[in-house]
C-alpha positions in Angstrom: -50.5 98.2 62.9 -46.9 99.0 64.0 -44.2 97.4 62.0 -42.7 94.9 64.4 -46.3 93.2 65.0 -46.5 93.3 61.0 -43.3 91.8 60.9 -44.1 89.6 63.5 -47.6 88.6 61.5 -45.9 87.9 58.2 -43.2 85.9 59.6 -45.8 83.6 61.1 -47.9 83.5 58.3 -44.9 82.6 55.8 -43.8 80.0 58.3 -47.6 78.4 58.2 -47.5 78.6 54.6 -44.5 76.9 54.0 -44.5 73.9 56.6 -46.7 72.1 54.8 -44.2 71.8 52.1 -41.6 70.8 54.6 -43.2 68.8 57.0 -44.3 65.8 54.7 -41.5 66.0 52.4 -39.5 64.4 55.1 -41.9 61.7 55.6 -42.6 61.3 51.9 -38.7 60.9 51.5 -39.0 57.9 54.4 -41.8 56.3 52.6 -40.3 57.0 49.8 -36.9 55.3 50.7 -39.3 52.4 52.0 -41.2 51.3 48.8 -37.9 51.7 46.8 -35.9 48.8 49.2 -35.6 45.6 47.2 -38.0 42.6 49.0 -36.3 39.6 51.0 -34.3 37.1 48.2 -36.9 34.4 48.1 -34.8 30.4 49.8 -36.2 29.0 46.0 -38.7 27.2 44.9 -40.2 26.7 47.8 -39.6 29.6 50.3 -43.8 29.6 50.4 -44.0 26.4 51.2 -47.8 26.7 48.0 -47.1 23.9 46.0 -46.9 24.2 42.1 -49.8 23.7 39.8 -50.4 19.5 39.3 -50.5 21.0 35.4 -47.3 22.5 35.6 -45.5 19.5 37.0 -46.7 17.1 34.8 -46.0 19.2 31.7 -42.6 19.4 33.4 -42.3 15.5 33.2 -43.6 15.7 29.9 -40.4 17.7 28.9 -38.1 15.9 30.5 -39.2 12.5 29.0 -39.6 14.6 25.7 -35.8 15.4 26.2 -34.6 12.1 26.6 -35.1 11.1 30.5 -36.2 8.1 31.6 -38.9 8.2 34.1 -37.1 7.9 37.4 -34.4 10.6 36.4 -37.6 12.5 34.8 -39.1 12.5 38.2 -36.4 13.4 39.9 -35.8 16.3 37.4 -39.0 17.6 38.0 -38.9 17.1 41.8 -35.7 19.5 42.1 -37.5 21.8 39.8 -40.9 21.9 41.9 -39.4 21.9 44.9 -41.4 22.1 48.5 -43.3 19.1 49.4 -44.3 18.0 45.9 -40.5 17.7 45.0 -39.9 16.1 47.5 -42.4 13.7 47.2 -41.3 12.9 43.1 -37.2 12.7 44.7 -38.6 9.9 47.2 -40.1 8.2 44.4 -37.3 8.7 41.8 -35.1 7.4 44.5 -37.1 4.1 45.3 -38.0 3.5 41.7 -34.1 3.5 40.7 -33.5 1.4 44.1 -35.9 -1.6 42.5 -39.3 -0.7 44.1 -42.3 -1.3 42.4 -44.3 1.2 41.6 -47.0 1.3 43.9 -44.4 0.7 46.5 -42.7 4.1 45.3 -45.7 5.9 45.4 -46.7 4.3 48.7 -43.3 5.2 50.8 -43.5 9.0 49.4 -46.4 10.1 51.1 -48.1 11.1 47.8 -50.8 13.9 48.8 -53.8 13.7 46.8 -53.0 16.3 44.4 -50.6 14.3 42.9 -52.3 11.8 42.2 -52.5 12.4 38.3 -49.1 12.5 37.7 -48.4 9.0 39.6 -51.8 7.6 37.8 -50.1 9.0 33.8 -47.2 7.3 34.3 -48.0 3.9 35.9 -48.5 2.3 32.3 -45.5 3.6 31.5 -43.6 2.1 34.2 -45.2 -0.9 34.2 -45.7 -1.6 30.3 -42.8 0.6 28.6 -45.9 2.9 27.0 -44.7 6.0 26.0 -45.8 8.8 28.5 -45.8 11.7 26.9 -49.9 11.2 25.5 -50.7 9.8 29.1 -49.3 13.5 30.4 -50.7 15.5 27.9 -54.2 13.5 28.6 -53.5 14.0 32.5 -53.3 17.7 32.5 -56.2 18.3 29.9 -58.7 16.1 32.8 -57.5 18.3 35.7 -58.0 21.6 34.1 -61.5 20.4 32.5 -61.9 19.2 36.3 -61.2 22.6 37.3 -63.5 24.5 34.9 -65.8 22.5 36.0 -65.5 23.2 39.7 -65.6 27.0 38.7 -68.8 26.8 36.5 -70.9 25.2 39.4 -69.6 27.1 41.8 -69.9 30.6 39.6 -73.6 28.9 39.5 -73.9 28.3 43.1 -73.1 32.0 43.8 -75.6 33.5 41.1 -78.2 31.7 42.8 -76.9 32.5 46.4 -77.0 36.4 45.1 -80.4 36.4 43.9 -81.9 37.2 47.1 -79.7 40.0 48.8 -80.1 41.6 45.4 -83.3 41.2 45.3 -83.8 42.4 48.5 -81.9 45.9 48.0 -83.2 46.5 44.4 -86.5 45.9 44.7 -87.8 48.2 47.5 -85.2 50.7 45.9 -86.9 50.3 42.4 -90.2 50.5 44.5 -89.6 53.9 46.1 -87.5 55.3 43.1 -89.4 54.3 40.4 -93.5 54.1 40.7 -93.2 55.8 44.1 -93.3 59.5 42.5 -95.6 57.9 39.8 -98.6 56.9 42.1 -98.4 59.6 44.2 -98.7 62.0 41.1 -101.4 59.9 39.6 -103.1 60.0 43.3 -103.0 63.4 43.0 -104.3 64.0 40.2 -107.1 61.9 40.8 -107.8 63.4 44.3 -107.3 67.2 42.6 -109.4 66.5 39.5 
C-alpha cells in the first residue's frame, strides 16, 4: 500500500473512531443543559387546581382552633392555607358565618363539594352549641382515613379475585408443559422401551 492511501486510510479510520466521542457529547451537553433548568415557579397552593387531603384540612382547623382561633377566623385560616376550590369554599363560609349566617346557610351558599363534608359535619356542634372542636376534628379525620383503608382493602380484594383467572390461565398450561410434560413423556417411554 503506497503511503498517501495509508495516510488516507488512517485518517479515516481515526476520524470514525473518534466521532463517536464527539458527536453525542454535544447532544448529551443539550440534554444535559435541559434536565439541569429549574421547573416553572408553581402560582401557590393551588397552581394544580388537586385539592388537599380532607385529613389535612381538618387537622389544619384543628391547629388553628388549638392556637386560639375561633371558628370563622379558623376557617378562614385554613381556606388561605388550602387554597383552590376547597379554600375557597371554607373563605365563603368564614365570610357568611362572621356576616350572621347560620350555619347551614354558610355551608349552603359555598357550594360545599362532597369531600368536605367532614369538616362542615365536626364543627356544626361546635358552632351551634359552643363544644369544643378540637375531639370532633380529631374524630373526623380518624373516620375518613378508616373510610379509606377500608376502600383499599375491598378493592385490593376485588383485584385478587379479578387476577385469579388470567394467572391461572398463563401458569397453569405453563406448569403443564414445564413441569410433568418432560415427566410423562419419559415415563411413556420407558414404558413403551421396557
Amino acid at each position: 500500500m503506497n503511503p498517501p492511501a495509508l495516510t488516507v486510510v488512517v485518517g479515516l479510520t481515526a476520524l470514525a473512531g473518534l466521532a463517536p466521542w464527539w458527536w453525542p457529547a454535544h447532544r448529551t451537553t443539550v440534554r444535559t443543559v435541559r434536565l439541569a433548568a429549574p421547573p416553572p415557579a408553581a402560582a401557590g397552593p393551588d397552581a394544580d387546581g388537586s385539592p388537599v387531603d380532607v385529613t389535612v384540612q381538618l387537622e389544619l382547623v384543628a391547629a388553628a382552633v388549638r392556637a386560639g382561633a375561633g371558628l370563622a377566623r379558623a376557617l378562614e385560616a385554613t381556606g388561605h392555607a388550602v387554597g383552590g376550590p376547597d379554600g375557597r369554599v371554607l373563605s365563603v363560609v368564614a365570610a357568611g358565618l362572621r356576616l350572621g349566617a347560620s350555619w347551614d346557610a354558610a355551608w349552603a351558599g359555598s357550594g360545599c363539594p362532597d369531600r368536605l363534608h367532614p369538616v362542615r359535619d365536626a364543627l356544626r356542634q361546635a358552632w351551634q352549641e359552643g363544644a369544643a372542636p378540637g375531639e370532633a376534628l380529631r374524630a373526623a379525620a380518624d373516620d375518613v382515613r378508616q373510610e379509606r383503608r377500608a376502600a383499599v382493602r375491598a378493592a385490593a380484594a376485588r383485584l385478587g379475585v379479578r387476577l385469579v383467572l388470567p394467572l391461572g390461565a398463563c401458569y397453569l398450561p405453563a406448569f403443564v408443559l414445564l413441569g410433568l410434560t418432560p415427566v410423562l413423556l419419559s415415563l411413556g417411554l420407558d414404558l413403551l422401551s421396557g
